[in-house]
C-alpha positions in Angstrom: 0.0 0.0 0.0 0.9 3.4 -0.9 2.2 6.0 1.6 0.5 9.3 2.1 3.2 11.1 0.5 3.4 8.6 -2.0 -0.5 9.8 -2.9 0.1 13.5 -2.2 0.9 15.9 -5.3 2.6 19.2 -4.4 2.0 22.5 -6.9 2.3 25.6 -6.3 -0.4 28.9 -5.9 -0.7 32.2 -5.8 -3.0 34.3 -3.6 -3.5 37.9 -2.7 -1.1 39.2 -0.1 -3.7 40.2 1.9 -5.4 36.4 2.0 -2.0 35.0 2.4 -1.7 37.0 5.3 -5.1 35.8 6.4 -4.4 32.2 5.8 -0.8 32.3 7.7 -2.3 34.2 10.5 -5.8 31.3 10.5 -2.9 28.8 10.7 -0.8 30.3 13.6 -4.2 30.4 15.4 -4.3 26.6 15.1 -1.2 26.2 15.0 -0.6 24.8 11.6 2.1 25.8 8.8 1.1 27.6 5.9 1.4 24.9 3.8 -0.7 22.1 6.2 -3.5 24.6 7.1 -3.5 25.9 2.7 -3.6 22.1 1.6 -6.6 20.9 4.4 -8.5 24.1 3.7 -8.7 22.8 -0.1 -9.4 19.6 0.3 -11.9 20.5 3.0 -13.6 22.4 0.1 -13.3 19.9 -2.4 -14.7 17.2 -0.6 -17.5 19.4 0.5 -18.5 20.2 -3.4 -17.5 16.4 -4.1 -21.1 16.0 -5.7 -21.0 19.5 -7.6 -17.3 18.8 -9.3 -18.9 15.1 -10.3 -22.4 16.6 -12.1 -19.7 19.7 -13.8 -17.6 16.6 -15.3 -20.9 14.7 -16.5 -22.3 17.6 -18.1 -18.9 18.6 -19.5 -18.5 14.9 -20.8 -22.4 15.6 -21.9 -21.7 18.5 -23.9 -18.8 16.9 -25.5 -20.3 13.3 -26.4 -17.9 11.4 -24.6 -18.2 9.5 -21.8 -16.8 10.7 -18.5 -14.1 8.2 -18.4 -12.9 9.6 -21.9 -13.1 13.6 -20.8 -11.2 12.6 -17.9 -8.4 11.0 -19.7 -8.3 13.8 -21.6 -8.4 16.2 -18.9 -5.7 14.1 -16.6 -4.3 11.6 -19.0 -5.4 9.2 -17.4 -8.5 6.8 -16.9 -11.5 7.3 -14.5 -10.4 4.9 -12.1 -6.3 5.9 -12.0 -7.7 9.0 -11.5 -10.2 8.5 -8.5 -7.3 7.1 -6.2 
């Protein structure tokens, strides 16, 4: 089985100064890095709109004629199940 860093990607963003700031200071306050508190914020709000992303890639796929599994190898060059680990 994989490790969590194995799993993990790492890229890089950009923000506003001032919600940088915000973020960094939200982090200190729970004691979390930058970095930690940025990357569980994210995938806080991803899981939370987990059923919204999945209908946006149907009705992209939809709108193209292809089937999800083929828009998402398109999209991550990869296929639907590689890409749901």
């Amino acid at each position: 089985m994989a490790t969590e860093d194995e799993k993990s990607v790492s890229f890089t963003i950009r923000l506003s100064i001032d919600d940088a700031e915000a973020l960094k200071a939200w982090g200190k306050y729970h004691n979390k890095g930058l970095s930690a508190y940025g990357a569980q914020i994210i995938s806080s709000r991803i899981e939370a709109n987990l059923g919204l992303i999945d209908g946006l890639i149907d009705r992209a796929a939809a709108s193209r004629n292809v089937s999800r599994a083929e828009l998402l190898k398109l999209w991550l060059g990869k296929g639907e199940d590689e890409a749901e680990d």
